[in-house]
C-alpha positions in Angstrom: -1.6 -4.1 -21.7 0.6 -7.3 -22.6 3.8 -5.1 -22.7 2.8 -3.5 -19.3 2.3 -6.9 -17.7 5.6 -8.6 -19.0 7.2 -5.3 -17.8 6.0 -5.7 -14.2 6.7 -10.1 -13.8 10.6 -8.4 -15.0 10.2 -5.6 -12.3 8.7 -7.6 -9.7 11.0 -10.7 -10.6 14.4 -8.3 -10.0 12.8 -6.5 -7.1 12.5 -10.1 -5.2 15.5 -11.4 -6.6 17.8 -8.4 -5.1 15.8 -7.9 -2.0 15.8 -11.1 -0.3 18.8 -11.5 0.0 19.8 -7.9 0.9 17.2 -8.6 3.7 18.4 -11.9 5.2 22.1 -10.2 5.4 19.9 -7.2 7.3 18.1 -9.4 9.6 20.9 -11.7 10.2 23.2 -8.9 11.0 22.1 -8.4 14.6 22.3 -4.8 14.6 20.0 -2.1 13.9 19.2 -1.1 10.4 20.0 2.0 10.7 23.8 1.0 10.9 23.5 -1.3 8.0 24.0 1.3 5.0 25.7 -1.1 3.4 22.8 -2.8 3.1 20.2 -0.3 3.3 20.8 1.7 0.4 21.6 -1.1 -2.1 17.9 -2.3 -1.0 16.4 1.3 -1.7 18.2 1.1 -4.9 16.3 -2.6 -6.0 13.0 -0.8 -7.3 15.7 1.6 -9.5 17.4 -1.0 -10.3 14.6 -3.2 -11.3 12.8 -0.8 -12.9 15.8 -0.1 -15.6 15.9 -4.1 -16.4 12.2 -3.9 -17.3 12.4 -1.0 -19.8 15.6 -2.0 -21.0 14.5 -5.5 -21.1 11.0 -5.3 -22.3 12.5 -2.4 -24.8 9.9 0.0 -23.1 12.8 3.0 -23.1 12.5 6.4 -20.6 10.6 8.5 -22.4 7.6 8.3 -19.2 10.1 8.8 -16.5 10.4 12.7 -15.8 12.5 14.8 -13.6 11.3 18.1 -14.9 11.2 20.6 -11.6 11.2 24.3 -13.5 7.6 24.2 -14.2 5.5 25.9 -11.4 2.9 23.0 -10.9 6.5 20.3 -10.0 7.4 23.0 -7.8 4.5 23.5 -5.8 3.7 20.0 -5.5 7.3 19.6 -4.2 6.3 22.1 -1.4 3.3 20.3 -0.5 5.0 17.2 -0.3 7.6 18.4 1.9 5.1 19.8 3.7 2.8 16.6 4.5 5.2 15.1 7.0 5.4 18.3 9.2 1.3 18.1 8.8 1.0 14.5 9.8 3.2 15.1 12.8 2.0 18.1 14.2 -1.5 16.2 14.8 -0.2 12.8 15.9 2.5 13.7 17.9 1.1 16.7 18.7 -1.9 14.4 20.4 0.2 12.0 21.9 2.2 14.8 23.3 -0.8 16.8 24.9 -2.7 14.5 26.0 0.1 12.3 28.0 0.4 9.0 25.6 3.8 9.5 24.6 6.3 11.7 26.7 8.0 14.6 24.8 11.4 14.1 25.9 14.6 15.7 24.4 18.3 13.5 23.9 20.4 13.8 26.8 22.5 16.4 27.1 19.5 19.0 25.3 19.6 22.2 27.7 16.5 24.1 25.4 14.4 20.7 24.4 11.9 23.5 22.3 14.4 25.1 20.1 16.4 21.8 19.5 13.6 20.1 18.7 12.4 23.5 16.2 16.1 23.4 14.9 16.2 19.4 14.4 12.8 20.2 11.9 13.9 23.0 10.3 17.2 20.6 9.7 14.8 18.1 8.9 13.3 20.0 6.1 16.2 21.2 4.2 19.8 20.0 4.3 18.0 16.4 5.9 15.3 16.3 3.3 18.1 17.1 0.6 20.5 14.2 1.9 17.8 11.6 2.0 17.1 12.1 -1.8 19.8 9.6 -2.5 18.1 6.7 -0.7 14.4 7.8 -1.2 15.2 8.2 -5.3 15.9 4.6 -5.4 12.5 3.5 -3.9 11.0 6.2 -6.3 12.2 5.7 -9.5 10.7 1.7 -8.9 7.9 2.3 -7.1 5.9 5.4 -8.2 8.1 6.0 -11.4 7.6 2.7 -13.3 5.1 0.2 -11.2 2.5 2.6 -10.6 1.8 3.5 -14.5 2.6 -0.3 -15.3 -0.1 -1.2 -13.0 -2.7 1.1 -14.5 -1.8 0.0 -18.0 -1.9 -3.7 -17.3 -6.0 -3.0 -15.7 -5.0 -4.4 -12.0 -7.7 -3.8 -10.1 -7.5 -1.1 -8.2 -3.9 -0.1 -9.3 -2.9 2.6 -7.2 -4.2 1.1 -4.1 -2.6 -2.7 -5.3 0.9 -0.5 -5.7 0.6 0.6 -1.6 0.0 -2.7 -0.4 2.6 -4.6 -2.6 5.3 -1.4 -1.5 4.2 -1.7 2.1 4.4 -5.6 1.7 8.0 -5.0 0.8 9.1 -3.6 4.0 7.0 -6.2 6.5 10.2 -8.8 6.6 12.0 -6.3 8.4 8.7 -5.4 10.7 8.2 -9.0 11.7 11.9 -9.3 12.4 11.6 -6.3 14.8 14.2 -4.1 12.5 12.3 -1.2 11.6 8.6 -0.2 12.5 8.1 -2.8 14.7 5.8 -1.6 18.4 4.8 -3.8 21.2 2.9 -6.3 18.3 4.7 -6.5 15.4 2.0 -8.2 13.2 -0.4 -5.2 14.1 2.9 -3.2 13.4 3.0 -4.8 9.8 0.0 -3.8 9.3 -0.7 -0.3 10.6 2.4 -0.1 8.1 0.9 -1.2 5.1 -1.9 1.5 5.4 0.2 3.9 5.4 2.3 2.9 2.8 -1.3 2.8 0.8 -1.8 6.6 2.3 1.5 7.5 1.0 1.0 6.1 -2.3 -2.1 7.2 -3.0 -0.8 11.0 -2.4 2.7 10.4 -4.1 1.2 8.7 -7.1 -1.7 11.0 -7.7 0.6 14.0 -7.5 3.2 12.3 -10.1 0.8 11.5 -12.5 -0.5 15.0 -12.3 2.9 16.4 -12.8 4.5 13.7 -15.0 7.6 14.2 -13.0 9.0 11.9 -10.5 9.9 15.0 -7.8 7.0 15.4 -5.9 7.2 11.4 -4.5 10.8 11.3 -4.4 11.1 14.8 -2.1 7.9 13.4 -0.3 9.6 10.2 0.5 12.6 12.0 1.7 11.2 14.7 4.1 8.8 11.8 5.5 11.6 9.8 6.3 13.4 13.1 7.7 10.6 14.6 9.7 9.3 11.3 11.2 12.0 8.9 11.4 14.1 12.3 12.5 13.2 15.2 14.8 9.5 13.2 16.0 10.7 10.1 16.9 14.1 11.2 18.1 11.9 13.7 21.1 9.1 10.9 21.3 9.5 8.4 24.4 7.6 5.9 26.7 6.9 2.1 27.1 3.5 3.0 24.5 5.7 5.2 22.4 5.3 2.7 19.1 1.9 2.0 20.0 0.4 5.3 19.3 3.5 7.4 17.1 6.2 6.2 14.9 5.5 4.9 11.1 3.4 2.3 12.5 2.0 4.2 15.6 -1.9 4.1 15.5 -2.1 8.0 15.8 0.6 8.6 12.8 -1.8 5.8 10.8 -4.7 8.2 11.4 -3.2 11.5 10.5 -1.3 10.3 7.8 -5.2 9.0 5.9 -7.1 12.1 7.2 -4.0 14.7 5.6 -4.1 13.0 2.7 -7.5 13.4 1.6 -7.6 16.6 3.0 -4.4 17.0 0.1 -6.5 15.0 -2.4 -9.4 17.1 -2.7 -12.4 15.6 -4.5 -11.6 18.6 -7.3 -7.9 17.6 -7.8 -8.8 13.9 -7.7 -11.3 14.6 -10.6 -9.4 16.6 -12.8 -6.6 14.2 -12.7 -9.2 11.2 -13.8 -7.6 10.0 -10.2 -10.8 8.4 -8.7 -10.9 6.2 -12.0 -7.3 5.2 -11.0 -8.6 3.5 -8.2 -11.4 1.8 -9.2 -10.2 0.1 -12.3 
């Protein structure tokens, strides 16, 4: 327990000390963030980075951080996770869609809106899902790779659900700032965005700790951010667009909690000792 807790003030300690300044260069920029890659992925890298100074620092070594993906349990997790995005978006978008909250509307220039919006996904969940590993790995190795069994080991209260809100927590500077997430009201934005980073990381960490490899949250994180940020946003438009869709959109909030207990089943949750990972 001491060595878990020394290992996380040296994780958290980096994390802050990389990120905040990474983020006022981001904010200060005065451009979006998606043109800041320069900046981006060196602040998807922190929790990596971060992560390594605590082992090597607090001489904790590697031995818990897996990236076995042969077994058939890794592999079907991986499946699932790149699944849950497509999930999540079919019923929020697919709501906001049908019932007139958000328009359905295609880039300019899109002569077949339907099958560029099927080709965008099925782009989206290979060769897009693929690419974004090298940003998403970063967060991963941190986050759900070193913080998560760190918190369980130190006896946080409530560990897995204390790792979503500090993640989520992570990412509000940005929200406030109107960089990334951010609808009409950015507090509420901030905050819709913290539950589901605590939806996200309650899935991701329950399926790596049933695997002991760090593939199923890494290839989660990457085909969220390419199904949702990509092909569902991109087609999604109207002045309530980031009210109700989006990673802070009230609808994507609601999916993204009801999909993953439907994926955490009470069975799996048990036979993982899962539900005592969130109440201790």
């Amino acid at each position: 327990m001491h060595t878990a807790r020394r290992g996380l003030l040296l994780y958290f300690g980096v994390v802050l000390l990389v990120s905040v300044p990474l983020l006022y260069l981001i904010i200060s920029a005065g451009t979006p963030i998606e043109q800041q890659l320069e900046y981006i992925l060196p602040l998807m890298w922190t929790p990596a980075i971060a992560s390594v100074v605590a082992r090597v620092g607090n001489g904790e070594g590697f031995d818990d951080l897996s990236f076995r993906l042969r077994r058939r349990q890794v592999v079907v997790r991986v499946l699932q996770a790149i699944l849950f995005p497509f999930v999540v978006g079919a019923i929020a978008y697919g709501a906001a869609w049908g019932v007139g909250l958000v328009e359905f509307a295609a880039p300019v220039g899109t002569s077949d809106p339907l099958s560029a919006f099927a080709g965008d996904l099925l782009f989206a969940a290979t060769i897009g899902a693929v690419v974004g590993v090298i940003s998403a790995a970063g967060e991963e190795i941190g986050w759900r790779g070193y913080m998560t069994s760190r918190l369980v080991t130190a006896g946080v209260p409530a560990p897995i659900l204390t790792g979503g809100v500090l993640w989520g927590c992570w990412h509000v500077p940005a929200i406030l700032t109107g960089q990334y997430a951010a609808g009409r009201s950015r507090m509420l934005s901030a905050v819709l965005f913290v539950v589901v980073a605590v939806s996200l990381t309650v899935l991701w960490s329950a399926w790596t700790l049933e695997t002991g490899s760090i593939w199923p949250a890494i290839l989660g994180h990457s085909a969220w951010n390419a199904v949702i940020q990509g092909p569902f946003d991109t087609f999604s438009s109207g002045a309530l667009a980031t009210t109700w869709v989006g990673e802070s959109g009230l609808l994507v909030v609601a999916a993204t909690i009801i999909v993953v207990i439907v994926f955490l089943s009470d069975r799996v949750a048990n036979r993982l000792g899962f539900s005592w990972s969130l109440s201790h």
